[in-house]
DOVEX-335825 format. One record per residue (C-alpha): residue number from 1; residue in three letters; x, y, z. Coordinates in pm, 1 decimal. Example, Ala and Ser with C-alpha at 12.3 -4.5 7.8 and 13.67 -1.06 7.14 Angstrom:
<rs>
R   resi   resn       east      north         up
R      1    ALA     1230.0     -450.0      780.0
R      2    SER     1367.0     -106.0      714.0
</rs>
This chain:
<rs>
R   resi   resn       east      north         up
R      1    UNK      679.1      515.4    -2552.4
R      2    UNK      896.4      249.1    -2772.7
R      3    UNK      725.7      -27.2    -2883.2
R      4    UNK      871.4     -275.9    -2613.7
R      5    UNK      685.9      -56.1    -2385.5
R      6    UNK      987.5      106.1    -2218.4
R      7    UNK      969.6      473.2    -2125.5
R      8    UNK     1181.7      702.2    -2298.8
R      9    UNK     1336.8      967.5    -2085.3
R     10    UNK     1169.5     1310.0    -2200.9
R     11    UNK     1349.5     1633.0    -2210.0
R     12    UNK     1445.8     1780.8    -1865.4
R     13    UNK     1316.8     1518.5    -1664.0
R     14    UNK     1508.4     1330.8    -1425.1
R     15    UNK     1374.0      922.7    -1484.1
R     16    UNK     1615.8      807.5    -1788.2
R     17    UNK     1473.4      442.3    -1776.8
R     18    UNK     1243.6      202.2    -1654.8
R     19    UNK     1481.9      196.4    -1321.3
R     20    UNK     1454.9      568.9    -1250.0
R     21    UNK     1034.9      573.4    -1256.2
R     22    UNK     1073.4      216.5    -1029.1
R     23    UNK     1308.1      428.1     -817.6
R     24    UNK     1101.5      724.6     -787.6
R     25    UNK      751.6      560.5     -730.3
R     26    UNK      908.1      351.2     -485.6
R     27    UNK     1087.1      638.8     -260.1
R     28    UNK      782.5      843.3     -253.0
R     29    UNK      606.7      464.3     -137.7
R     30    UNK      846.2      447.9      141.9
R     31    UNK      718.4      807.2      273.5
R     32    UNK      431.7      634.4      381.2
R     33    UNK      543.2      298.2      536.2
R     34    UNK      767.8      532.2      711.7
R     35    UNK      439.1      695.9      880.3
R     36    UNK      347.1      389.2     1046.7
R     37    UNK      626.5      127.6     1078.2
R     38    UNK      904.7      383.1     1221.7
R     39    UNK      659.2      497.1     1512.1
R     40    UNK      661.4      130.4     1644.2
R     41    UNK      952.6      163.0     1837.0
R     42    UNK      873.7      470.1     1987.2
R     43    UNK      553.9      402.0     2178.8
R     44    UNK      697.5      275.0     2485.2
R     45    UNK      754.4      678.1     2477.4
R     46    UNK      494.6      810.5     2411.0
R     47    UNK      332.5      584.2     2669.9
R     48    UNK      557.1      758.3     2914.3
R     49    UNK      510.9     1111.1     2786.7
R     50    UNK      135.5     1117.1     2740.6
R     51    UNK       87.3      909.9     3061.6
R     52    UNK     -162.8      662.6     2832.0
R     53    UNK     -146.7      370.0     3030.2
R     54    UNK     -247.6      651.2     3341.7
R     55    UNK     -524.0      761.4     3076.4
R     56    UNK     -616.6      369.1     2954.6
R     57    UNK     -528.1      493.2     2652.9
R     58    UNK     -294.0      250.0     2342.3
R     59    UNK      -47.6      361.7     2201.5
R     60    UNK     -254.8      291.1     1869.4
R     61    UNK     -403.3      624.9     1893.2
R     62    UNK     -107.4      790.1     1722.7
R     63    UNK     -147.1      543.3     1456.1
R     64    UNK     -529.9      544.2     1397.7
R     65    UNK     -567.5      883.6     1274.2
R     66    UNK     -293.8      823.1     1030.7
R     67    UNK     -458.1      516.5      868.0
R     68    UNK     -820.2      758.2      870.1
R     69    UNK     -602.1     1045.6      702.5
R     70    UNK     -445.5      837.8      438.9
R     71    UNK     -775.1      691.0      372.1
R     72    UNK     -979.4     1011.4      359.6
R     73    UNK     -660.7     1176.5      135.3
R     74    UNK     -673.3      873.4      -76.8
R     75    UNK    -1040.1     1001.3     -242.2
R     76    UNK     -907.3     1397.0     -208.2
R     77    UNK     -576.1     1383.5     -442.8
R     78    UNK     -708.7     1130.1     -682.7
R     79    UNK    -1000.8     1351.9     -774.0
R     80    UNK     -713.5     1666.9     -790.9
R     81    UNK     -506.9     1446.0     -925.6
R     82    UNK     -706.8     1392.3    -1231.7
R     83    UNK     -794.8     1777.7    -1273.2
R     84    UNK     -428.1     1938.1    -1191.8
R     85    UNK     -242.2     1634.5    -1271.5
R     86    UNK        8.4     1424.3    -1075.2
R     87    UNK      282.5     1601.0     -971.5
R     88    UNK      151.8     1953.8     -826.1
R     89    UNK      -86.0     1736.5     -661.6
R     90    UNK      238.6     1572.0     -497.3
R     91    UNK      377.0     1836.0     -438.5
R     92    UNK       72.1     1950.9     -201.6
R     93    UNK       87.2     1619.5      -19.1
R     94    UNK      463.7     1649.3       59.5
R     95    UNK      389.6     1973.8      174.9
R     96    UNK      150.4     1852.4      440.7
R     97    UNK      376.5     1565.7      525.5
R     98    UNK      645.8     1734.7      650.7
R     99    UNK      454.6     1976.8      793.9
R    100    UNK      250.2     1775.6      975.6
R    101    UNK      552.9     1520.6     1074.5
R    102    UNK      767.5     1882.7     1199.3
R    103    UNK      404.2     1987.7     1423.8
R    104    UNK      341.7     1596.0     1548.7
R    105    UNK      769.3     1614.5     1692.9
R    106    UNK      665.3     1973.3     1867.8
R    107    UNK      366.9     1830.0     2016.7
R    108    UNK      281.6     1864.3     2404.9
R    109    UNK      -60.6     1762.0     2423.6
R    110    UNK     -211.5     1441.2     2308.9
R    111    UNK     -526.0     1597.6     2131.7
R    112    UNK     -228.9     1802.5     1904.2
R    113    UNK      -55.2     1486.7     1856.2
R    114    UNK     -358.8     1285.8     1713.8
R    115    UNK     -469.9     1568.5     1510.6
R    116    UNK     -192.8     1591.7     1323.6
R    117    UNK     -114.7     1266.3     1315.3
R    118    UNK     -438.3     1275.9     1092.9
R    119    UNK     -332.9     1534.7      900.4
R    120    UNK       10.8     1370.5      818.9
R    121    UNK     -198.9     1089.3      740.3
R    122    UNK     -374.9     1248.4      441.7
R    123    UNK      -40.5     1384.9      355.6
R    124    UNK       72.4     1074.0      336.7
R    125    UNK     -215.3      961.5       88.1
R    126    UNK      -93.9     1161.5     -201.3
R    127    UNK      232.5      933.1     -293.2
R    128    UNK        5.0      626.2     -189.7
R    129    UNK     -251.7      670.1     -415.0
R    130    UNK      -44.5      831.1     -717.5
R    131    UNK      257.5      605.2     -738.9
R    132    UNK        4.4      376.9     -899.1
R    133    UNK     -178.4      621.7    -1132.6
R    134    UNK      144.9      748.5    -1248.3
R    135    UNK      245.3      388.3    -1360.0
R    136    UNK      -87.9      362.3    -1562.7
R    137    UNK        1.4      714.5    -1721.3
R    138    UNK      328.2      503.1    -1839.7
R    139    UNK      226.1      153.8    -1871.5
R    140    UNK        4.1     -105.3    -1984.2
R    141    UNK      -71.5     -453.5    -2009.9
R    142    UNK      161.3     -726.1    -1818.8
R    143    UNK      459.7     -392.1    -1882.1
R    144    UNK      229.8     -234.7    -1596.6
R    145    UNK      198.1     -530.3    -1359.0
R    146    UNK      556.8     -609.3    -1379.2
R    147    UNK      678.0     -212.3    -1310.9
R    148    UNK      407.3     -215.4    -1009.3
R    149    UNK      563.4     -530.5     -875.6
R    150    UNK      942.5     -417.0     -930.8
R    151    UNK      857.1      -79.9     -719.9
R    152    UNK      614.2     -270.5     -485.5
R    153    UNK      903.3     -518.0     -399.2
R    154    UNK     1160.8     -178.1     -362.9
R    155    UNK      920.6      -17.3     -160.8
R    156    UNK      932.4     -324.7      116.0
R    157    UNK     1249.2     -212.6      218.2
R    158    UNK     1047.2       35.6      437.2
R    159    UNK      906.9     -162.0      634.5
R    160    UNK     1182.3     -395.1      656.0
R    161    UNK     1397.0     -136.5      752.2
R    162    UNK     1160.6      152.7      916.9
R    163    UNK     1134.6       -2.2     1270.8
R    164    UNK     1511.1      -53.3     1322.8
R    165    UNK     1574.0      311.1     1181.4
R    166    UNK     1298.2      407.3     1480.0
R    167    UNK     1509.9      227.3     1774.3
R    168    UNK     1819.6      440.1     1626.8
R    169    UNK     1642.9      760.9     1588.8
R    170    UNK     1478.4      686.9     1954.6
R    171    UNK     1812.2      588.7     2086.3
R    172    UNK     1997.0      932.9     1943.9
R    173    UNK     1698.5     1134.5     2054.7
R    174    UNK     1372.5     1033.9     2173.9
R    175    UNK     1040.0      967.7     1981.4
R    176    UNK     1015.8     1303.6     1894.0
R    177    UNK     1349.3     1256.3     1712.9
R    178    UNK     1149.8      971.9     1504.5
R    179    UNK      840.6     1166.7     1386.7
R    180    UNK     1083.8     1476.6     1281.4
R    181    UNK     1294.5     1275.4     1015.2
R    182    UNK      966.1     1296.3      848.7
R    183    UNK     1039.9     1655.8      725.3
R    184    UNK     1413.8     1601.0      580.1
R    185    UNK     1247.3     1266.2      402.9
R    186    UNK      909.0     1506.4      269.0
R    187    UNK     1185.3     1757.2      160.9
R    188    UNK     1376.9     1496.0      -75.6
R    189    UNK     1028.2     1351.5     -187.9
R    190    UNK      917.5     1682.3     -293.1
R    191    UNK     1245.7     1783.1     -477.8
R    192    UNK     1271.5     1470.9     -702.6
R    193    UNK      913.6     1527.9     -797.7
R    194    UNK      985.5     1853.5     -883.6
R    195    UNK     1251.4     1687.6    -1119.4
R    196    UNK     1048.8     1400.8    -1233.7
R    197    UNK      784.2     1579.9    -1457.3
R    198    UNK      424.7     1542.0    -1572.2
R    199    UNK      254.1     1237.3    -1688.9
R    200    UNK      -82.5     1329.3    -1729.3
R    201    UNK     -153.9     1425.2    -2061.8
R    202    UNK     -414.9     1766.2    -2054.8
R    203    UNK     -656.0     1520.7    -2287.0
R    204    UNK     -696.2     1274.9    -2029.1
R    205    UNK     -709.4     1603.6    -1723.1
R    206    UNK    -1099.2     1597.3    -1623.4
R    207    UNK    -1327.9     1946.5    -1547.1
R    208    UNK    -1261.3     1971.3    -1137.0
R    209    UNK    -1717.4     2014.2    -1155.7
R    210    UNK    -1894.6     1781.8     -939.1
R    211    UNK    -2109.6     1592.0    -1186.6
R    212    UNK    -1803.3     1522.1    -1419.6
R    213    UNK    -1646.2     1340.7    -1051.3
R    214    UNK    -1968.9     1164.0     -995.4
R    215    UNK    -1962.7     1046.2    -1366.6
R    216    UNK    -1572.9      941.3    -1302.6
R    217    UNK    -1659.2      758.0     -976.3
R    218    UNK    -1988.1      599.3    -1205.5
R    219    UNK    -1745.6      459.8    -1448.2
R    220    UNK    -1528.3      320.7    -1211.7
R    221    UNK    -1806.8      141.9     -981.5
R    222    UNK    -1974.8        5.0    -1313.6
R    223    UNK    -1661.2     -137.7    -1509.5
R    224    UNK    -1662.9     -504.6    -1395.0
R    225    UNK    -1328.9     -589.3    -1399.0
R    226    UNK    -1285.3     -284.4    -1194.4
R    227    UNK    -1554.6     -376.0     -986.4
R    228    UNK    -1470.9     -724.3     -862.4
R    229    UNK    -1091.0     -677.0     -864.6
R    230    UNK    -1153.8     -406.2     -633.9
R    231    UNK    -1390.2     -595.1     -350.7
R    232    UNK    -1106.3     -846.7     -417.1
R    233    UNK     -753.8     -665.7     -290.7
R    234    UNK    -1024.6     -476.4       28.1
R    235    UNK    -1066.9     -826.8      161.9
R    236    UNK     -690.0     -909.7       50.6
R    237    UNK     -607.4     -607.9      271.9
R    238    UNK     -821.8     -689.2      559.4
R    239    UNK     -636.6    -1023.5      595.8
R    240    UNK     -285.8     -870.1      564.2
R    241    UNK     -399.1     -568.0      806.5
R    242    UNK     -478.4     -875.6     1082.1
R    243    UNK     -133.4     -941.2     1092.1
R    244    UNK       -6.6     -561.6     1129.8
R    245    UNK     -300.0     -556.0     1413.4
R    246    UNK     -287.2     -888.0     1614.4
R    247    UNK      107.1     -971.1     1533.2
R    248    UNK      239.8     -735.9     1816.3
R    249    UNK      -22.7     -897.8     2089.6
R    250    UNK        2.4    -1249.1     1995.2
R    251    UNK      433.5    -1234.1     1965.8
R    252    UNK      367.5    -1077.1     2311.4
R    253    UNK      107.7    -1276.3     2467.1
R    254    UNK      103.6    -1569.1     2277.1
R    255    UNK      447.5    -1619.0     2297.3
R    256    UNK      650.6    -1391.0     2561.0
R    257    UNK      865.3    -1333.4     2294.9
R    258    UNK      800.9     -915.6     2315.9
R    259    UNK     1137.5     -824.5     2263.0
R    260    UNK     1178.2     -974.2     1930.8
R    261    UNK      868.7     -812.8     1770.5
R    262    UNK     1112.4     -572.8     1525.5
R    263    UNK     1300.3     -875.6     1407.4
R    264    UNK      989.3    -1099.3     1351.1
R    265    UNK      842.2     -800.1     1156.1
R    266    UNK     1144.9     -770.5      938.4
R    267    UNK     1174.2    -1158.9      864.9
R    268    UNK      795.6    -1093.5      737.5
R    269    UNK      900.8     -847.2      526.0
R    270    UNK     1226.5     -945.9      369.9
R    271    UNK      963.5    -1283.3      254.2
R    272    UNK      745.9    -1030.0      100.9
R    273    UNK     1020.0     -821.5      -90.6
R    274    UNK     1143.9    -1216.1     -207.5
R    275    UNK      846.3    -1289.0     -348.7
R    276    UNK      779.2     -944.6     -535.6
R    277    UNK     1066.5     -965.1     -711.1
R    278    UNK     1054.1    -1362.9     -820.3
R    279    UNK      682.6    -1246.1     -919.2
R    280    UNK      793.9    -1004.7    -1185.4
R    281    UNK      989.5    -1263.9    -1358.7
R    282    UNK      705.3    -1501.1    -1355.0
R    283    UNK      484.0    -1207.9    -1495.3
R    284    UNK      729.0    -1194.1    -1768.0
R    285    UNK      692.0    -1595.0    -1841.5
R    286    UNK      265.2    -1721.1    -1725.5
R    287    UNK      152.2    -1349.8    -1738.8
R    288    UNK      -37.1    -1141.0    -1475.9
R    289    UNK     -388.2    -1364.7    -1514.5
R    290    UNK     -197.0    -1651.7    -1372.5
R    291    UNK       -1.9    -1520.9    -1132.3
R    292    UNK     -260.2    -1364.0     -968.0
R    293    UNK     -503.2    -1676.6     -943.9
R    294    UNK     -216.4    -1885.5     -853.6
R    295    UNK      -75.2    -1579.6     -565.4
R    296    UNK     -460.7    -1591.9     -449.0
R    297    UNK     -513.2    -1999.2     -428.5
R    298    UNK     -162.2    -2044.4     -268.9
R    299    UNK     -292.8    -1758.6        9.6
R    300    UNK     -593.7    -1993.6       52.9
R    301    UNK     -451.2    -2351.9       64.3
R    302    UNK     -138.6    -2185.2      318.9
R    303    UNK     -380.1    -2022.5      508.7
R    304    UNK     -599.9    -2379.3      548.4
R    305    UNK     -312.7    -2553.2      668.3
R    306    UNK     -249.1    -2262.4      893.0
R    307    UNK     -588.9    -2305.5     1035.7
R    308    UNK     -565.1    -2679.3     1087.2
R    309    UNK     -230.1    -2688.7     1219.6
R    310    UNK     -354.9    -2441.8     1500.2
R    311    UNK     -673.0    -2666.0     1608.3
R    312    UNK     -494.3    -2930.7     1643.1
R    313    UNK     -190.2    -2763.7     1848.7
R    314    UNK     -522.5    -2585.4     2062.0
R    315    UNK     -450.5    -2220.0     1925.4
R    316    UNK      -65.9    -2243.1     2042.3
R    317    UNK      150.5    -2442.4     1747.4
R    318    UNK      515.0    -2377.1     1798.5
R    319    UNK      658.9    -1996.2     1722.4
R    320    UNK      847.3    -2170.8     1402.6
R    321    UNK      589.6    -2280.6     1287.0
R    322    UNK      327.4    -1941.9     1320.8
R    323    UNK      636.4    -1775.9     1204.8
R    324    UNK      631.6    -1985.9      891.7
R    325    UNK      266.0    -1943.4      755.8
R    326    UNK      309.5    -1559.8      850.8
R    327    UNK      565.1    -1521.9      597.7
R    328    UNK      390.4    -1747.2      333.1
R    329    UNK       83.0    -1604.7      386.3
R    330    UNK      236.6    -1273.5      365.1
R    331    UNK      401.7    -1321.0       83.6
R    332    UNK      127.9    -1449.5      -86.3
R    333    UNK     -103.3    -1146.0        1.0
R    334    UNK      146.7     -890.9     -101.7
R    335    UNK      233.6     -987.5     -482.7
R    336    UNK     -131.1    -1005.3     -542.3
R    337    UNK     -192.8     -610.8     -448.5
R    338    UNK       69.8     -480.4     -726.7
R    339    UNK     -111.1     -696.5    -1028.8
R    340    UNK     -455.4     -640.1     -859.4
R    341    UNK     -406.5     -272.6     -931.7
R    342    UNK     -264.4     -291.6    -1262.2
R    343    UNK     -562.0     -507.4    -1336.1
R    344    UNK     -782.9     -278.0    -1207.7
R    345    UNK     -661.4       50.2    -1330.1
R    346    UNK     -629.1     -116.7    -1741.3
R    347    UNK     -927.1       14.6    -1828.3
R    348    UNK     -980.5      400.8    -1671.3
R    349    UNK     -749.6      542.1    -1848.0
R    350    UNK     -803.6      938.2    -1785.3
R    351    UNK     -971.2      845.4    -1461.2
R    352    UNK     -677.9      640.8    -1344.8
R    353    UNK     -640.9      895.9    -1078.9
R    354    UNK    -1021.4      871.1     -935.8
R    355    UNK     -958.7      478.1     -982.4
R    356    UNK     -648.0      446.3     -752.1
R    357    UNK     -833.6      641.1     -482.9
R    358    UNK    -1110.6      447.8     -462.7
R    359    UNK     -932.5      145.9     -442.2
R    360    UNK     -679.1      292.7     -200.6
R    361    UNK     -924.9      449.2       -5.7
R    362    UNK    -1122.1      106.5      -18.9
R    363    UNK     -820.7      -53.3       88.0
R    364    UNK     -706.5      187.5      356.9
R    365    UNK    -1106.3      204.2      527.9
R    366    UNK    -1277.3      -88.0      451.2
R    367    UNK     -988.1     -350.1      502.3
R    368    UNK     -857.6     -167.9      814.2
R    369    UNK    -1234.1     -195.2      962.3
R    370    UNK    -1253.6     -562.1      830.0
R    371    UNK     -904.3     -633.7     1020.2
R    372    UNK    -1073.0     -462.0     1346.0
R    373    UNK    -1340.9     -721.7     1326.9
R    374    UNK    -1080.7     -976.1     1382.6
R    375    UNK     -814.7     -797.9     1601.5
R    376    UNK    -1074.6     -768.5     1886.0
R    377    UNK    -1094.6    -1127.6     1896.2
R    378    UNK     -705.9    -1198.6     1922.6
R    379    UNK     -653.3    -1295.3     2262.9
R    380    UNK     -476.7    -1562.8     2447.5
R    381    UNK     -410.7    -1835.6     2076.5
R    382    UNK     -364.3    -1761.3     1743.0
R    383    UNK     -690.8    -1892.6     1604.2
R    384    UNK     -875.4    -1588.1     1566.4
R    385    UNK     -600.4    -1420.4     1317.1
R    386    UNK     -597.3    -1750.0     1078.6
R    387    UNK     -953.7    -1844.6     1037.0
R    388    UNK    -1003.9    -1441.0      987.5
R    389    UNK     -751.4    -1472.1      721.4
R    390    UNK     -879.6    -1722.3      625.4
R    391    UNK    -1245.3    -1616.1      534.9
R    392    UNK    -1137.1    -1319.8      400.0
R    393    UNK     -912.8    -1484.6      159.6
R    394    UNK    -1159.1    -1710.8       24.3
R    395    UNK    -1395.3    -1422.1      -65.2
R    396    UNK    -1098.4    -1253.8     -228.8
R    397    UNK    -1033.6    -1532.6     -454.9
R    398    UNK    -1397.5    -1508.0     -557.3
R    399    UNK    -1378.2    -1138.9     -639.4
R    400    UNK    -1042.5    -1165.8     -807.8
R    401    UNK    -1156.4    -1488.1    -1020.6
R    402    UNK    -1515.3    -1308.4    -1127.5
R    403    UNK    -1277.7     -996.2    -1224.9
R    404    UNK    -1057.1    -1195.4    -1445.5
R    405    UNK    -1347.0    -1324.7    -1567.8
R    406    UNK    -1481.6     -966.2    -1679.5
R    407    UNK    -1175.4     -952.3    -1812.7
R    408    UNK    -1146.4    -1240.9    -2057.7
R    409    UNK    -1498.1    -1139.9    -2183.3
R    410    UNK    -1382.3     -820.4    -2367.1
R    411    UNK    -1264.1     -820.5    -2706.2
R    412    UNK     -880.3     -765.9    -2619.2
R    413    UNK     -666.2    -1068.6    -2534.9
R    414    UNK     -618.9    -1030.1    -2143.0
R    415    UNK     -251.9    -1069.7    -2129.0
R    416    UNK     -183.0     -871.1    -2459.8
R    417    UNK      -96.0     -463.0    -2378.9
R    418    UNK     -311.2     -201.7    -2592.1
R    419    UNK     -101.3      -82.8    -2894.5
R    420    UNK      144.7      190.1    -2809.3
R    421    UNK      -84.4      442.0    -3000.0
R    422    UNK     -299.0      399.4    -2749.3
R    423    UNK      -85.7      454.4    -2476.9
R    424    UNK       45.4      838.8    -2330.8
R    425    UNK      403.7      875.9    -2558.1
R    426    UNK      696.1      917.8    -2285.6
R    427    UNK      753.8     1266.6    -2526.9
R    428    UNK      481.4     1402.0    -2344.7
R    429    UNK      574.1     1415.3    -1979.5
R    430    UNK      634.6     1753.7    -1934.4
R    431    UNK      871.1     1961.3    -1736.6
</rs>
């Protein structure tokens, strides 16, 4: 690595720059947004086909497992991560993916459907959790934060675009047609990470034994800043994982506005990408530290108003205006996840890969069941969602604060990357 911290491109790998890892990391992202947001428009389907309503089944069951896969996968390929390094590990989860997506498309029976749905799930986990531990092999210091943003903000193209490429694969096809373009997508994934090369030096590969993982997951648990970022971005999650719950049901019942539940979604997310990429220039000028306080206090105070703006209006303020703090709110929850895990995964080091799972896995599990809390209580206003978001912002800004707190205690400045010595030289990504 040069000493501005850029990446130089290694022999017979395909990244030449800073752009090509962003690119990367954020394609193999998309793989799993795609999972979840392009199956949206094909439940009215698979209501149909598996008779569910018939059944009192939702239509969530084909996206439950998926979120339980990519949670349990999360803990799997960081630990295998770690021991055969990043990209045969990769390499497996593609593998699964588009096996999994090819089995879910030739699926008659609901049981087969749900069980793989699972599996394509934990496929799905691999790219989650790596993308990150792959930029920590790479980066450091506000150089990390700002590369995590940049591919973060790339990566919300997916969702922004996902559930419109789902009406046109359902209208070519059927929902079947949606869940195959998972293989072709896998295929490409798995190719370019063939190309991209290694980044985990063999010093920094740990012994796959169980007390060396134990020790790993120790170190992790027990490293403050660590600690307290990580109980910060699980209740972070939890509030943004309301809105993917309770957004459909209260655009529908709050609002008999059904029909428009793909284009509210995208406005949400084009406000998100916005906001990632303005953050990585304001990394470059106040630093991650303040960013990150100020992302988690604007969540808070938007959310407030949010919250007092629906009491007053009795649970039903106008569309615009629910409209308007979802995308603030949104926005504000999203460019803290990036710089929460760069903050968190500063100090592992070799267990960068064990890190990202447990705070993907924490994020995947714990928010998801934190969100449930709240989504049962959606019913009829909008009240529920904010004062949930609410509550669980609030503790994450007392997580994230005591973290950055850990952080200023240690010797090094907290906004000042390590010395490039002490960072894995782009020479050593290997073929």
């Amino acid at each position: 690595m040069s000493r501005d911290g850029r990446v130089a491109a290694p022999a017979g790998s395909w990244h030449q720059s800073d752009g090509g890892v962003v690119a990367f990391l954020a394609f193999v992202g998309m793989l799993m947004a795609f999972g979840i947001d392009a199956s949206l428009p094909a439940f009215d389907e698979l209501r149909a086909d598996f008779d569910l309503d018939d059944r009192g089944i939702s239509p969530a069951i084909v996206g439950t497992p998926y979120f339980v896969g990519a949670a349990v996968g999360q803990l799997a390929f960081g630990v295998l991560a770690d021991r055969f390094g990043r990209r045969s590990t990769l390499i497996i989860g593609f593998v699964l993916y588009g096996a999994a997506a090819a089995a879910c498309a030739a699926s008659t029976e609901l049981w087969v459907l749900v069980a793989m749905r699972f599996v394509w799930g934990i496929g799905a986990a691999a790219p989650s959790v790596l993308r990150f531990a792959i930029a920590r092999d790479l980066y450091s210091g506000d150089r990390l934060a700002r590369v995590i943003t940049t591919f973060s903000a790339v990566f919300l193209l997916g969702p922004i675009f996902a559930p419109f490429a789902g009406e046109a694969l359902v209208s070519l096809g059927s929902w079947r047609t949606v869940f195959l373009f998972g293989a072709p997508l896998s295929a490409v994934a798995l190719v370019w990470t063939i190309g991209f090369g290694e980044t985990l030096a063999p010093e920094h590969r740990r012994p796959l034994r169980f007390s060396p993982i134990v020790d790993g997951f120790r170190a992790v648990v027990a490293t403050p800043v660590t600690r307290w970022v990580m109980i910060g971005q699980v209740f972070n999650a939890g509030a943004f994982f309301i809105w993917l719950g309770s957004a459909q049901p209260i655009i529908g019942q709050v609002y008999n506005l059904d029909d428009r539940f793909t284009l509210v979604f995208a406005i949400s997310g084009v406000g998100m990408a916005i906001a990632l990429f303005l953050n990585r220039r304001l990394i470059d000028r106040f630093g991650t530290h303040q960013m990150i306080r100020s992302a988690s206090i604007s969540f808070v105070v938007v959310t407030s108003v949010g919250v007092v703006i629906a009491l007053v209006a009795g649970g039903r303020p106008a569309f615009a205006l629910w409209l308007g703090w979802a995308v603030l709110a949104n926005a504000s929850s999203t460019v803290i996840t990036p710089m929460s895990a760069s903050i968190a995964l500063e100090p592992m080091a070799d267990k960068a890969g064990t890190a990202s799972a447990l705070l993907g896995m924490a994020q995947f599990g714990l928010g998801a069941l934190l969100a449930a809390v709240v989504d049962a209580q959606v019913g009829d206003t909008v009240t529920p969602m904010l004062v949930g978001a609410l509550l669980y912002g609030v503790v994450a800004l007392i997580a994230l604060l005591k973290g950055l707190a850990a952080v200023d205690g240690r010797s090094q400045p907290p906004n000042v990357a390590p010395s490039p010595s002490h960072l894995l030289p782009a020479a050593t990504v290997r073929e």
